[in-house]
C-alpha positions as CSV (number, residue, x, y, z in Angstrom):
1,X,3.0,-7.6,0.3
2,X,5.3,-9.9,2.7
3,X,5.4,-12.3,0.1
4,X,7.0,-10.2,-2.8
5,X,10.7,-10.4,-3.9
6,X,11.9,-8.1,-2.2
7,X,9.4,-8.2,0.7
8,X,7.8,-5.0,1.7
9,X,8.8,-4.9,5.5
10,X,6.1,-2.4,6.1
11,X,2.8,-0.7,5.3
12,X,-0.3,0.8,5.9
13,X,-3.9,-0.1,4.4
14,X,-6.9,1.5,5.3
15,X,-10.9,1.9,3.6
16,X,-11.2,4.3,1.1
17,X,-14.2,5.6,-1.5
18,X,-13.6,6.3,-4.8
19,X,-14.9,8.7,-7.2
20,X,-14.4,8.8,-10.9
21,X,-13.3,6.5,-13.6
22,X,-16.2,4.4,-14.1
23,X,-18.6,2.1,-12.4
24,X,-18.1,-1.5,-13.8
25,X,-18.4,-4.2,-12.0
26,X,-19.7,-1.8,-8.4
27,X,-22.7,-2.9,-6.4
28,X,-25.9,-1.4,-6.9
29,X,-25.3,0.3,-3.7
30,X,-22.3,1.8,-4.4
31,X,-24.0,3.4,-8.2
32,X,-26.5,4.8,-6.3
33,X,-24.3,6.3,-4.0
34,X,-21.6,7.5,-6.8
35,X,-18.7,6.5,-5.1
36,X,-17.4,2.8,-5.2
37,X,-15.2,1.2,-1.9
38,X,-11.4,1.2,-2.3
39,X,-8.5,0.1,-0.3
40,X,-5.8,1.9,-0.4
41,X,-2.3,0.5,0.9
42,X,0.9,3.1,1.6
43,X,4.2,1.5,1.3
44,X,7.7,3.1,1.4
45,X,9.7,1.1,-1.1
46,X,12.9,2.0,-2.7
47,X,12.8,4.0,-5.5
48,X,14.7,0.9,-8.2
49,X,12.5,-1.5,-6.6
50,X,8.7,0.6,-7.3
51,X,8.5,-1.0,-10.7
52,X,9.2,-4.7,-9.6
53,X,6.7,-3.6,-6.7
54,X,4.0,-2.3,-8.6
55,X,4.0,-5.2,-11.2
56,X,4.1,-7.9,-8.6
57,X,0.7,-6.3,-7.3
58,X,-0.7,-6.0,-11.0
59,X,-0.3,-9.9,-11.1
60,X,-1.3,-11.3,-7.3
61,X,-4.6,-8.8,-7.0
62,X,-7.3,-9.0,-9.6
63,X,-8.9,-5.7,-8.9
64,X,-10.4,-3.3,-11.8
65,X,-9.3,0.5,-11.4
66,X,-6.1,-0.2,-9.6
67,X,-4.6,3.3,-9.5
68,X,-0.7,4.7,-8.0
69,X,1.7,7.5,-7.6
70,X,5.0,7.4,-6.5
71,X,6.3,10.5,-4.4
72,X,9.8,11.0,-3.3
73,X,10.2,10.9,0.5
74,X,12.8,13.3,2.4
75,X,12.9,11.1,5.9
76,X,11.2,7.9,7.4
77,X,11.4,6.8,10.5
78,X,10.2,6.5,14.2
79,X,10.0,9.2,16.6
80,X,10.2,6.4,19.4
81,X,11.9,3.0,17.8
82,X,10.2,-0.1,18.6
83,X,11.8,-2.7,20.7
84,X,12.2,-5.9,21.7
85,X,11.1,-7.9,24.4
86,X,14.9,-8.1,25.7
87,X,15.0,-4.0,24.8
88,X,17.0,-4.3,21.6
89,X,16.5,-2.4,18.5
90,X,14.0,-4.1,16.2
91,X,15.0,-5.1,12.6
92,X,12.3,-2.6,11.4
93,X,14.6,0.0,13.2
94,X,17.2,-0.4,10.9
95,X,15.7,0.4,7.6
């Protein structure tokens, strides 16, 4: 995600387990259990750049059932900004 043109300066990831679509190429495990394990990654891109975003993932990550949605967001931000060690604003501040 740092590595893309223009580089996401920020997001989340966390574990997730699906449900649905289908169960090709999921562990025996995860068949039995009816739910296969996901990652799921939030970003907050701009809204021209979510197509050069979400084909730039499509390409670098070879993952079956890759799934989206794009929402439009009112605010983002930092209820306490981040600083630096000398107690300037961080570049991440200013987006």
């Amino acid at each position: 995600m740092l590595s893309l043109d223009p580089p996401v300066p920020g997001f989340t990831t966390w574990d997730a387990e699906g449900h649905g679509f289908s169960f090709a190429g999921s562990t025996v495990n995860e068949r039995v259990r009816g739910r296969v394990k996901k990652n799921l990654i939030t970003a907050v891109v701009k809204h021209a750049d979510a197509d050069l975003f979400l084909e730039a993932v499509a390409q670098r990550v070879p993952a079956l059932h890759i799934a989206f949605w794009i929402e439009p967001l009112e605010r983002f931000g930092q209820l306490r900004p981040l600083t630096s060690a000398r107690g300037n604003e961080t570049e991440a501040d200013s987006l």
